[in-house]
N, C-alpha and C positions, 0 to 999 in steps of 0.2 A: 608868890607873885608880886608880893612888895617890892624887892629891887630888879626882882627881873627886867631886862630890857623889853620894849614892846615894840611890836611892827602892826601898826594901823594903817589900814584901808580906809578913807574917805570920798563916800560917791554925794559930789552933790554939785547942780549946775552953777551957781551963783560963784564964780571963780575966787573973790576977792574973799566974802566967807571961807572958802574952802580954804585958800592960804594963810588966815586968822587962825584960822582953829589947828593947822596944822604944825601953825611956830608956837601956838598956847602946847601944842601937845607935844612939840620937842625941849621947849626951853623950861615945862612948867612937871609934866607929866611923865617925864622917864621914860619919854616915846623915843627910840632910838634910828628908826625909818617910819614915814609917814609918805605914803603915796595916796595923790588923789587922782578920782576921774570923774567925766563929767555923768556919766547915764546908769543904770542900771545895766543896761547890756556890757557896756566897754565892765564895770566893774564887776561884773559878773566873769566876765572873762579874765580879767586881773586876779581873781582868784583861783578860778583854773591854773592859773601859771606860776601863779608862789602860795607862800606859805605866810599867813599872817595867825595874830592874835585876836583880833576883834575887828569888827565891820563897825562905822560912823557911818548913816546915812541922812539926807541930808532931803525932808520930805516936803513938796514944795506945795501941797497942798492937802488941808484937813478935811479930808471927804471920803469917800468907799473905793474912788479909785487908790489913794493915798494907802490905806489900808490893805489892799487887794496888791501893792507891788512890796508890801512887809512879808506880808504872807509870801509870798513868791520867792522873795529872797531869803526867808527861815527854808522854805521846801530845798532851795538848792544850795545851803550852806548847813543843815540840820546841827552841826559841831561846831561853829563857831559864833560867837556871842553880836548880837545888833545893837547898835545903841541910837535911837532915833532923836533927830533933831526936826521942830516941828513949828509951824509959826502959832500954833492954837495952845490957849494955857486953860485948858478946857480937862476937867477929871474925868470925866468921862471917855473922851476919845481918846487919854492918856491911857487907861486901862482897858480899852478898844485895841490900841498901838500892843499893848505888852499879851492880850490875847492873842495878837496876829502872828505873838512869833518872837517878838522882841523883848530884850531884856529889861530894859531901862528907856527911858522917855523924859528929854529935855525942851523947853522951849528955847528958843534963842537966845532971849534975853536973859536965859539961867547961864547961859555960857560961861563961866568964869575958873581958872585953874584948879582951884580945889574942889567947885562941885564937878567938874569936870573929870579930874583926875579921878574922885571915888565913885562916878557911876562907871567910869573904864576899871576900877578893880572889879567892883562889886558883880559887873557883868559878868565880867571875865572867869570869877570866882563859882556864880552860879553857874556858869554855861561848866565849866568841869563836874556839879555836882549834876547837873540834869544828865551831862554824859557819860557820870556814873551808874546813873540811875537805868538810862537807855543802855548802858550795856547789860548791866543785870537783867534788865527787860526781857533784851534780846536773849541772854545767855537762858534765861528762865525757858522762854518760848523757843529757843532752839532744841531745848532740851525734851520740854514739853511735847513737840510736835513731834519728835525723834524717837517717843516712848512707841515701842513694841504694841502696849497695851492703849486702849480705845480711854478717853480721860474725860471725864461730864461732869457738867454742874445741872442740877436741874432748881424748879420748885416748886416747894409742895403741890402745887396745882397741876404739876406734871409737863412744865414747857424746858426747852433748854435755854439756857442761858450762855454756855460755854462750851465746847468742844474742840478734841485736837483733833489732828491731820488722820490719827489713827483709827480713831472713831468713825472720823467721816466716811474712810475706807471700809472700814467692817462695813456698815449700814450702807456701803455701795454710792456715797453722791459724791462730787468731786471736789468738795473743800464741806470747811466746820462752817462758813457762812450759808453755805445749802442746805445742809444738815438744822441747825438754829434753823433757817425760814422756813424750812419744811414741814418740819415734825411742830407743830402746836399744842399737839394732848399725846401724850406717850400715850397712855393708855388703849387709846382708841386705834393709833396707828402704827403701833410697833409693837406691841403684844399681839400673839397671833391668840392664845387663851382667852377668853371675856373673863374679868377680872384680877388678872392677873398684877396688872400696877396698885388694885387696891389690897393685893394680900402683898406685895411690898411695901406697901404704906404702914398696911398692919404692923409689919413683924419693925419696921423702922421707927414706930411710935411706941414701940414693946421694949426695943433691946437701943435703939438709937448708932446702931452698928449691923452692917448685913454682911456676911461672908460667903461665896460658892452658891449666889442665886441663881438658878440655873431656866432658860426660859426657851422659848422657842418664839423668833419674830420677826417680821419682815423687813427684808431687805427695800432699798428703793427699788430695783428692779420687780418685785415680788417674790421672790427666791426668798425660802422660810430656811433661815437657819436658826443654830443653839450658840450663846452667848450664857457667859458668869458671870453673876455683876458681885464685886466688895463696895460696899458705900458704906459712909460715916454722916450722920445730921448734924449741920455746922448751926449752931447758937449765938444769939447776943449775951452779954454781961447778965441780963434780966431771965435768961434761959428761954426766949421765943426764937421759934424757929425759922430760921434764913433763908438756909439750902437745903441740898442734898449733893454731896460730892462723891464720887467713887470714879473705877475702874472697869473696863470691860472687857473681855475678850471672849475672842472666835473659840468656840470648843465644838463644833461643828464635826470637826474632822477625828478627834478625838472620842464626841461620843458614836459615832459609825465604827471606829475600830472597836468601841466597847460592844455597842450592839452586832458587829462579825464575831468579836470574840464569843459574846454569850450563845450565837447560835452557833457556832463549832462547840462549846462548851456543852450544849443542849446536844445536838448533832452527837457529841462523840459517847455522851451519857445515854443516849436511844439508842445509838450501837451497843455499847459495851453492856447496859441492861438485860439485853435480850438476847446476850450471847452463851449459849451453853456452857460456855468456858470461864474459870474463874481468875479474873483480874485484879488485879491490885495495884499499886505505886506506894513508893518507900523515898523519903527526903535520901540527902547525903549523911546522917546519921543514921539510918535504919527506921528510922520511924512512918507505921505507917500515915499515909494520906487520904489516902482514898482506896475502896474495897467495891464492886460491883455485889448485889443483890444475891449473883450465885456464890458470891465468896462467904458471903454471909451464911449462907443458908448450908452450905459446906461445914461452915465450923458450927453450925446453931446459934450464932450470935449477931447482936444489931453491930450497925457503923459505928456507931458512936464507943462501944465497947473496944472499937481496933482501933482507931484514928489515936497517932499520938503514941501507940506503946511500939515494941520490937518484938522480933521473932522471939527473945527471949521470955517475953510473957505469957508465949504460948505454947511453947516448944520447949521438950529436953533439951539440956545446956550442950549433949555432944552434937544434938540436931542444929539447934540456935548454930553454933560453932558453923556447923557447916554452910549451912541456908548463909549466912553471913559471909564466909569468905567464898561463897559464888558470885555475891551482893561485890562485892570490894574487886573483884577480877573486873564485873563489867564499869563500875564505876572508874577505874585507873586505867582499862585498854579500851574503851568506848565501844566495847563488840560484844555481839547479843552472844547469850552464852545457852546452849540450846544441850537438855540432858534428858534422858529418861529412868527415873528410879525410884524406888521402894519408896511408898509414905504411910504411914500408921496414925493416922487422926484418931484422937484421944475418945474413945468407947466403940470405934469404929474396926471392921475390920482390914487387914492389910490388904493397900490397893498400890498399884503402878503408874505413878503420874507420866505425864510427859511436861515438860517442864521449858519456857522458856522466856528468857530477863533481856532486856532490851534499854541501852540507855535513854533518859531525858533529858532536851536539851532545853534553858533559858532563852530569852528574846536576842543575848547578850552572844549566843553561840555555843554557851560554857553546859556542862550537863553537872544537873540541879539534881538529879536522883534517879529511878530506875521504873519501870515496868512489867509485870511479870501475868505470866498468863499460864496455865496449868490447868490441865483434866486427864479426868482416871483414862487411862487406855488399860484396863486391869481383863478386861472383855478380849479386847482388841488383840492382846498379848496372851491371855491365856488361847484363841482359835489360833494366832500365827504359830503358839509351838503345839497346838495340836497336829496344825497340818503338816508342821515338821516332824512331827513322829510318825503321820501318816503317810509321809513322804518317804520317812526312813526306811517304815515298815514293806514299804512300795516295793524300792529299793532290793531288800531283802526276800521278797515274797519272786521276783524276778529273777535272781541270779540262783534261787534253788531252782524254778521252774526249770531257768534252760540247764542247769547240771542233770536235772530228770530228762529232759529232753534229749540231749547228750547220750544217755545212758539206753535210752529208748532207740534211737538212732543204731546205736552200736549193735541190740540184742537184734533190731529188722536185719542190719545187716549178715548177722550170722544164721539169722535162719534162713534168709536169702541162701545163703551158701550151701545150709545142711539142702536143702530142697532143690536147689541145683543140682549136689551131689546124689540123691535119691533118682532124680530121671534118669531114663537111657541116654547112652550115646550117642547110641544109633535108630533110627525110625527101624521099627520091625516090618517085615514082607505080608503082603495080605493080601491076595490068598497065598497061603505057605509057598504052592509050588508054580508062583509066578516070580518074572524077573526083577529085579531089584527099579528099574527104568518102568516099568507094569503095577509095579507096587502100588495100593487102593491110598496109603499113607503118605 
């Protein structure tokens, strides 16, 4: 900014001042355009319309209004640098003027090229560092308010101090300034538990780090939901404590999915418990997972004995073989594979399962491993080929009948015949010696 050219703005009424200062600041100060105006308004507007390097104003009196039109002109120029000229050589309203907003603060009679020309850098110099600082500000708090997750300061006493956009939204109010004026004691009005901000306290004066605190507490509306808070206890050099800072988030919805899943989870375990049939599940390695009560009790052994091995630890290898590449058909064609045949459990005698594997599918869509359900139809299968052989025997028991039948038929017939052939042909006459028309026959 040393040799750079400069274009100053000078608002001040007193005309002949204003054209003083503004050939000190072309012929002295490396000022290369210098426009003045007379008011605050006209130069407020003069800035609207170009582009300048710093603001001269020119304050015509040392009092609260004087102050109150600093202030007003830092609000609508916040990026560019003020340098007030003032007729009071008063320290105090000096540093009254540079609270208001301003950079630097000259009296009149300081007016001279060289103090003039280094409060024009010096200003100039701060105002790019304040509007470095205000961008990181903003960049901070844009980012800050932009977090996903809910962002708190509290202290120890349990009030908030800080809060982003996100927070204020979890807990339902419509900015982090609601939020702060609202809540005054966590404990009392956001934990729905009685004592729950003190076993936080606890475990934060234990470990000075909380991870996955998981809570249940009221919304502003009243609406109770579950939130997880991370926090860290921020310290002085001395190691007394400051804050509490962390994060929070909505897990509301999250732990309902967990609590549907455990009651399907419950729900499918009351089924499968009390089902006469014996069920199992096998990962994509063969290994089992899970075994229902009658599966157990089928081979005489606890869960914990099956969870984790393969059919090979319980089965001959040419069985294992088999039981396995039925395993491997439903797992690569995703289609229940439904059989019935011979099983021999180890001291037991041979029975007929019925047999059928069904894949499992992940959340992802992908099938994760298998399902299989099996019981003896050994009952079941020996009455169906009884009744097949009593069907057979049915069968057989009927095509002799009608051959006898047949052969019975034929012998009526012929004795029909012989008995036929035995009567007369003729009716005989009765009495002998009447006429055949007379005949008693």
């Amino acid at each position: 900014m040393e040799t750079e050219p400069l274009n100053i703005l000078l608002i001040g009424n007193d005309e002949r001042f204003a054209h003083g200062v503004a050939d000190m600041l072309r012929d002295h100060c490396g000022a290369t355009e210098v426009a003045t105006t007379p008011t605050l308004t006209t130069g407020l507007a003069e800035l609207a319309a170009h582009s300048y390097h710093a603001v001269l104003y020119e304050l015509p009196i040392a009092n609260a209004a004087g102050l109150f039109q600093v202030t007003q002109l830092a609000i609508k120029i916040p990026r560019l640098p003020v340098v007030v000229f003032g007729p009071a050589n008063d320290g105090r309203f000096g540093a009254e003027i540079i609270r208001s907003g301003a950079q630097d603060y000259l009296t009149r009679n300081e007016i001279e090229p060289r103090a003039l020309q280094h409060a024009l850098r010096c200003a100039i110099e701060r105002q790019y560092e304040r509007n470095a600082l205000i961008d990181e500000r903003d960049n901070y708090y844009g980012v800050f308010d932009h977090l996903v997750e809910g962002v708190f300061r509290t202290t120890p006493e349990g009030r908030y101090v800080l809060a982003n956009v996100a927070l204020a939204r979890i807990y339902g109010y419509d900015s982090p300034v609601e939020l702060v004026a609202s809540i005054q004691d966590i404990g009392k009005r956001l934990y729905v538990a009685p004592g729950r901000r003190e076993e936080f306290i606890r475990l934060m004066q234990k470990h000075d780090t909380l991870s996955g605190f998981e809570s249940l507490v009221y919304r502003k509306d009243g609406i109770v939901i579950w939130i997880s808070e991370n926090c860290r206890a921020v310290r002085n050099a001395r190691g007394r404590l400051l804050y509490y800072e962390g994060t929070v988030e909505d897990i509301t919805q999250r732990r309902q999915m967990e609590q549907e899943l455990r009651n399907s989870e419950s729900l499918y375990h009351s089924l499968v418990e009390t089902m006469p049939q014996n069920v199992f599940r096998k990962d994509l390695l063969g290994r089992f997972t899970f075994a229902n009560q009658q599966y157990c009790n089928h081979y005489h052994c606890k869960l914990e004995d099956i969870l984790g091995k393969t059919d090979f630890d319980f089965f001959p290898r040419e069985l294992a073989e088999k039981y396995t590449r039925d395993d491997q058909r439903v797992l690569q064609t995703g289609q229940t594979h439904e059989i019935t045949e011979e099983h021999h459990p180890l001291g037991q005698d041979k029975q007929i399962t019925r047999v059928v594997k069904t894949p499992l599918y992940g959340a992802n869509g992908k099938i994760i491993g298998l399902q299989g359900i099996f019981w003896d139809v050994t009952q079941q299968q020996q009455a169906e080929e009884q009744i097949l052989r009593a069907n057979t025997e049915l069968a057989r028991s009927r095509e002799e009948l009608r051959a006898k039948n047949l052969i019975m038929e034929e012998n009526l017939r012929m004795a029909h015949e012989i008995q036929a052939a035995i009567l007369p042909q003729q009716y005989p006459v009765f009495p002998h010696d009447a006429s055949p028309e007379s005949s008693a026959f």
